[in-house]
C-alpha positions as CSV (number, residue, x, y, z in Angstrom):
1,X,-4.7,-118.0,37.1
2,X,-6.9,-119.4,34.0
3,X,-4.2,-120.4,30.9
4,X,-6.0,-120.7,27.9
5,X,-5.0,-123.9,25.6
6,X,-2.6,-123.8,23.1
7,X,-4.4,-123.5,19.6
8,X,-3.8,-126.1,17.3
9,X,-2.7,-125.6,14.2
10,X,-3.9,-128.2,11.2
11,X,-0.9,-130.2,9.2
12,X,-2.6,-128.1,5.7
13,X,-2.6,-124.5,7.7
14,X,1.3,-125.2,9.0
15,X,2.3,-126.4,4.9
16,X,0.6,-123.3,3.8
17,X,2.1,-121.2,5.9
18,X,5.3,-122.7,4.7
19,X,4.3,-122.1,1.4
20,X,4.0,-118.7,1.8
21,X,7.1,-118.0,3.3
22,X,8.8,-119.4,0.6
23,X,7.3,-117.1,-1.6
24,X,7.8,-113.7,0.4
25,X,11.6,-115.4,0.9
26,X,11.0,-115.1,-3.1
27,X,12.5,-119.0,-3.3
28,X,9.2,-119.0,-5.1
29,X,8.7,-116.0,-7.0
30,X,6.1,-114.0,-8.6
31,X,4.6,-115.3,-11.8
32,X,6.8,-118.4,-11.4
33,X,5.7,-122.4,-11.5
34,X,5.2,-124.3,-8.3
35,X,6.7,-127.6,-8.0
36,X,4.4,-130.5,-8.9
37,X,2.1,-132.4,-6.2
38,X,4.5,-135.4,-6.3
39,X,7.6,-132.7,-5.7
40,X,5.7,-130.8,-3.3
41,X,4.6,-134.2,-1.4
42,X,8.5,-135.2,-1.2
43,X,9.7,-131.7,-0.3
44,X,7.2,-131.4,2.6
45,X,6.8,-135.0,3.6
46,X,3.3,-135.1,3.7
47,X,0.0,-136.3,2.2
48,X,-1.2,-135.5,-1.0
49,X,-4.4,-134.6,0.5
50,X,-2.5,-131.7,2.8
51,X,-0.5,-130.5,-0.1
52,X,-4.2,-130.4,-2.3
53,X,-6.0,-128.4,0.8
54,X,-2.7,-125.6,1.3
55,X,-2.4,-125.2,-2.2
56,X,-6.4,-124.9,-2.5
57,X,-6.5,-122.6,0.1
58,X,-3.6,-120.5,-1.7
59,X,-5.9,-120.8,-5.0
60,X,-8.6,-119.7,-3.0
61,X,-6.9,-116.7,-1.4
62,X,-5.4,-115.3,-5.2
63,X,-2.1,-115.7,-4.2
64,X,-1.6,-119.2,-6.5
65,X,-3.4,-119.9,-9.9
66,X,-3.7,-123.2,-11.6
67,X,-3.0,-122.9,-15.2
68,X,-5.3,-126.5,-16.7
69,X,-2.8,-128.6,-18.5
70,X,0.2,-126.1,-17.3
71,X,0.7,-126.8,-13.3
72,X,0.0,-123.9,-10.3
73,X,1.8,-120.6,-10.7
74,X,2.5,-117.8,-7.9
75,X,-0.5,-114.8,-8.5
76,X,0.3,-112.5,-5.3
77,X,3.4,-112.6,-3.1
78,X,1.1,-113.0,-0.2
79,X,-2.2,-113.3,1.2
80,X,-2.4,-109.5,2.6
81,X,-2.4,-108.4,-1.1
82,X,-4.8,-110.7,-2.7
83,X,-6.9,-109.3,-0.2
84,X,-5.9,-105.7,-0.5
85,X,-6.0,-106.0,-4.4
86,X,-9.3,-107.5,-4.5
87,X,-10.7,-104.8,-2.5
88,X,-9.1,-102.1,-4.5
89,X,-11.1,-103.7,-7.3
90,X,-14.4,-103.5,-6.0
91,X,-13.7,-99.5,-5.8
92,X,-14.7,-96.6,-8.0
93,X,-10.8,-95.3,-9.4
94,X,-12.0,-91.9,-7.9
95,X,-11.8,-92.7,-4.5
96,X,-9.0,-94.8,-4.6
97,X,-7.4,-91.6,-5.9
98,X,-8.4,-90.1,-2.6
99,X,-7.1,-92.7,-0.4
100,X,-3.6,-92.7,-2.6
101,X,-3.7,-88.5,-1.4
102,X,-4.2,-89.6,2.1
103,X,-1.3,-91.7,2.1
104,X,0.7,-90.2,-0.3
105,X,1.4,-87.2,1.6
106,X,2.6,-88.5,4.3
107,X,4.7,-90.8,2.4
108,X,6.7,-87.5,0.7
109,X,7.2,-86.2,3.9
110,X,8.8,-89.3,6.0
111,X,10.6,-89.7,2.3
112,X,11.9,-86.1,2.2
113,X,12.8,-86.3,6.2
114,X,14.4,-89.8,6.6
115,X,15.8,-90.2,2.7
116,X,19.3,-91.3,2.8
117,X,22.4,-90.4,0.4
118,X,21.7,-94.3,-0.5
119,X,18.1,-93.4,-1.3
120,X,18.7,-90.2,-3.2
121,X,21.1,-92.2,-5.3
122,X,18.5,-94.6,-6.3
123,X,15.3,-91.7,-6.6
124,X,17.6,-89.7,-9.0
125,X,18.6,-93.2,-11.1
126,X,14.8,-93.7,-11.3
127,X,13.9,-90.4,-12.5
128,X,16.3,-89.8,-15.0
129,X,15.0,-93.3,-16.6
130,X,11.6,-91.6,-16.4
131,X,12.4,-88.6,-17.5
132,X,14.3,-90.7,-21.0
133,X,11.3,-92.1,-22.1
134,X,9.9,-89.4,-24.7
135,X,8.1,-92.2,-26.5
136,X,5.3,-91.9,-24.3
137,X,4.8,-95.6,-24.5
138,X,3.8,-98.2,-21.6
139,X,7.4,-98.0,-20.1
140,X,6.9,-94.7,-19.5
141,X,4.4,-95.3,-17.2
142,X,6.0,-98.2,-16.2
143,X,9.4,-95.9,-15.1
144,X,6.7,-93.9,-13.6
145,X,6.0,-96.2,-11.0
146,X,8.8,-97.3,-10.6
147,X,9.9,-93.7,-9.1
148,X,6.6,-93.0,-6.6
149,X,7.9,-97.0,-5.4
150,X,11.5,-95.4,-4.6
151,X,10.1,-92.6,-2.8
152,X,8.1,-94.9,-0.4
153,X,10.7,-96.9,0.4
154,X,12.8,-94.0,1.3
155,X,10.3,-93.6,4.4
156,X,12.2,-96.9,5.7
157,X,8.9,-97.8,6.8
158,X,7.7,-101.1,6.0
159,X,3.9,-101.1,6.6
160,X,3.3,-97.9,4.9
161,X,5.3,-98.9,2.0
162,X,3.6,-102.6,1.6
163,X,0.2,-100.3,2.1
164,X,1.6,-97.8,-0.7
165,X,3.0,-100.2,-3.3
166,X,-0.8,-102.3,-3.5
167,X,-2.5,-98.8,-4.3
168,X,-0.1,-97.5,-6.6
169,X,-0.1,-101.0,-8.7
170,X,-4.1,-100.9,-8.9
171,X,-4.1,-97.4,-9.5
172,X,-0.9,-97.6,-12.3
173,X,-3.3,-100.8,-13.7
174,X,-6.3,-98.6,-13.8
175,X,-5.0,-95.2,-15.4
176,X,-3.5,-97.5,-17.8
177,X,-6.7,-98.9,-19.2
178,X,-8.7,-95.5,-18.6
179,X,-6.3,-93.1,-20.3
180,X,-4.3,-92.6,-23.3
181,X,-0.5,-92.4,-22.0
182,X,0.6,-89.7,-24.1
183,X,-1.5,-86.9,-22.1
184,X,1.4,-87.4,-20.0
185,X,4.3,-84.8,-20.6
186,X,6.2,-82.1,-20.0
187,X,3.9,-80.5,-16.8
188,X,4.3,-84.2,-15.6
189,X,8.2,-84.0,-16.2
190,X,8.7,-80.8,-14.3
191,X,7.1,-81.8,-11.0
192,X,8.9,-85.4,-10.8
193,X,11.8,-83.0,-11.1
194,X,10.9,-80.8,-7.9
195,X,9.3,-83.3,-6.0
196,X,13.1,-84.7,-6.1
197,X,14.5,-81.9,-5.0
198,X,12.2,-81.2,-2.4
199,X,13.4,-84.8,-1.2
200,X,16.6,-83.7,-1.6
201,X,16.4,-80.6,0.4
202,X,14.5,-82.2,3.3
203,X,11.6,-79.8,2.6
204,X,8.4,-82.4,3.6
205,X,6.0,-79.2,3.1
206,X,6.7,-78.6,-0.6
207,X,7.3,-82.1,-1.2
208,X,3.4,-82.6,0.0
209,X,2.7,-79.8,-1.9
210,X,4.1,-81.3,-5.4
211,X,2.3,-84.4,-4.4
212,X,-1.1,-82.3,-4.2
213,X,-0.8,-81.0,-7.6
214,X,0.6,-84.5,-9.4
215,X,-2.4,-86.1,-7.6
216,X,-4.9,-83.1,-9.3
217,X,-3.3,-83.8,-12.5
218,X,-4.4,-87.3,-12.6
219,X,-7.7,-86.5,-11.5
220,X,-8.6,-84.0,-13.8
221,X,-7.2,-86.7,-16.9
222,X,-9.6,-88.5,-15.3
223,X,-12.5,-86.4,-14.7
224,X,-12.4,-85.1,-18.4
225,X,-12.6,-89.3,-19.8
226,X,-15.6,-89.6,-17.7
């Protein structure tokens, strides 16, 4: 029977894969400062050359930045969303609309079949703060996403949510610079409101039909900018 060798991982590759976990462990968060070299050579016990090559690699990936004159903050919470970010980027708004379709129906339907009391607690919390802000100012769009994220974690399923959560920020980014929020209103309003109760009922085929026509919404806001 042929055994094929252990692969060796370098001293850099194990410190930053330590490095990451302390930021998905969120002991380093997002858009916070890393500890200094020195600190970083004392906490890990290694060279300042392995600490420069992790953190470099980290740089390289978009999940650290170094500020000149400021000291290295946290970009991305990992590696798997630099990536997915980055790709997003390179892609016309349009398609990424499609894709968001693609998953976003199927992420109302596990929602409105496996949503808990818990959930519906939280999704009703979030929309109500959406459904306060008449100001039609960047919170609004802020409580906006902060809904669609409660309804994908309502699938209790963790890939498809990390998946979800990377398109919605690029696409919340993008319709942010491409539109003018206050197109946003009442016909917005009134299908949040029954794509929560379709939730709430357990009906997955009207909650994918909601979904449909908030996704056409968008598109047409869209459509008539370009």
């Amino acid at each position: 029977m042929h055994l094929n060798k252990p692969v060796r991982v370098s001293l850099s590759k194990q410190i930053l894969n330590q490095m990451e976990q302390l930021i998905l462990e969120g002991n380093w968060a997002v858009g916070a400062k890393i500890p200094s070299e020195p600190e970083l050579v004392k906490q890990f016990g290694v060279s300042r050359n392995t600490i420069r090559e992790a953190v470099q690699s980290l740089i390289n990936a978009e999940v650290l930045e170094a500020k000149q004159g400021d000291g290295t903050y946290v970009r991305m919470s990992n590696r798997f969303e630099a990536a997915m970010l980055n790709r997003l980027k390179k892609s016309d708004i349009l398609d990424v609309l499609e894709a968001r379709f693609a998953i976003e129906k199927e992420v109302v339907r596990l929602a409105a079949i496996r949503r808990t009391n818990k959930d519906l607690k939280v999704l009703k919390i979030h929309l109500q703060d959406r459904n306060n802000c008449t100001d039609n100012s960047q919170e609004n769009l802020e409580k906006d996403v902060e809904f669609h994220i409660a309804v994908a974690r309502s699938t209790h399923n963790t890939v498809l949510f990390d998946i979800y959560k990377y398109v919605y920020q690029y696409i919340r980014d993008n319709i942010n610079n491409s539109l003018d929020i206050s197109e946003f209103g009442a016909e917005q309003d009134y299908l949040h409101d029954d794509l929560f109760d379709a939730i709430e009922k357990q009906d997955p085929d009207m909650a994918e039909k909601l979904t449909l026509e908030l996704i056409k919404f968008n598109q047409k806001l869209l459509n008539d900018k370009n």
